[in-house]
N, C-alpha and C positions, 0 to 999 in steps of 0.2 A: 206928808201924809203916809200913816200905814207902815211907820216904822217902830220897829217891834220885832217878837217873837210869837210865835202863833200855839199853843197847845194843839196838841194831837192833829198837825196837819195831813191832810190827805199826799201833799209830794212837798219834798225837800228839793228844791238843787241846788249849786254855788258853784262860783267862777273866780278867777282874779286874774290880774295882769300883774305878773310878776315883777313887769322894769319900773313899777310904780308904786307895788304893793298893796293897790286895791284890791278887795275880796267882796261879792256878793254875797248874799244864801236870800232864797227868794221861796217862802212858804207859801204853799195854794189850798185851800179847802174847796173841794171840790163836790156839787150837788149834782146829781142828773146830766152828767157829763160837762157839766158848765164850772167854769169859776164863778164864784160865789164871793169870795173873800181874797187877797193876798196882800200878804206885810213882808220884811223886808229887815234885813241888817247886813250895811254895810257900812266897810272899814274904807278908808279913802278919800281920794279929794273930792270938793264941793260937786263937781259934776257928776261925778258916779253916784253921788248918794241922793244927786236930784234928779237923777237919769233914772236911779232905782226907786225912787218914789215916785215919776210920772209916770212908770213901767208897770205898778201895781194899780195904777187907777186905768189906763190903757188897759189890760187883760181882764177885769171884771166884765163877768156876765159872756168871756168868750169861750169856746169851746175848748175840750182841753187838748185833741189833738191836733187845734189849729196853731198851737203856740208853737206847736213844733217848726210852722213856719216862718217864726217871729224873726226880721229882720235887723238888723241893726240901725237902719236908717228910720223905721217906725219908732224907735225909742228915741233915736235923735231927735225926730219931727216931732214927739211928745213933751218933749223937752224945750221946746223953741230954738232949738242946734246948739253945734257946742264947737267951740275954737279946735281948730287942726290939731294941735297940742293935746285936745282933751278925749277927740275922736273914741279912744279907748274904753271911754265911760258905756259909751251905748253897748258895744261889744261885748264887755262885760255880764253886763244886766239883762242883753238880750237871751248870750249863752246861760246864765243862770237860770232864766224863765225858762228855755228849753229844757234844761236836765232837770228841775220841778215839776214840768208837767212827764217827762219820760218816768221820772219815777213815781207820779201818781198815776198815769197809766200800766206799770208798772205793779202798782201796789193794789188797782181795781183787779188787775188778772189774777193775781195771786188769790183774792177774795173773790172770785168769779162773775165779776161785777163787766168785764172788759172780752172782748172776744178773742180770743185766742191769736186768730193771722190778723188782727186789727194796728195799724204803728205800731 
């Protein structure tokens, strides 16, 4: 689910783990301070890319400077878990959701939509 590219998203971020070569990018459209929308492309193995899809259906309708506290263990658990081996998946996906909401909080300030000392 929600994989794709998003036109004119409100944040971009991306991640990857390099000893494996997975790469996130996790787009958000962002309404009234809330996620509204998020899609998703990732390069990688089968768990990153179902970790990055259970991660986009997980954040809908949350706030957007709550992602900033998005865990790695909440994508896991969205997931239904993931093999010791694979642990990396969530990590991944988690940090991506972080730097997409930091830069669509990011991109509200710039358009004066975000409060200034706010995350």
């Amino acid at each position: 689910r929600n994989a794709g590219m998003m036109r004119d998203p409100d944040g971009v971020g991306e991640s990857e783990y390099p000893e494996c070569m997975d790469l996130a990018r996790v787009y958000l459209r962002v309404r009234e301070g809330r996620v509204t929308e998020a899609r998703f492309q990732t390069y990688g193995c089968g768990p990153t890319i179902a970790a990055s899809s259970a991660a986009t259906e997980l954040i809908r309708g949350v706030a957007v400077e709550d992602l900033l506290e998005l865990v790695d263990a909440r994508v896991e658990s969205a997931v239904g878990g993931l093999p010791a081996d694979r642990a990396h998946a969530a990590h991944v996906v988690s940090a991506a959701v972080r730097a997409a909401a930091r830069d669509a909080m990011a991109r509200m300030r710039e358009a004066g939509g975000w409060p200034a000392g706010e995350a």
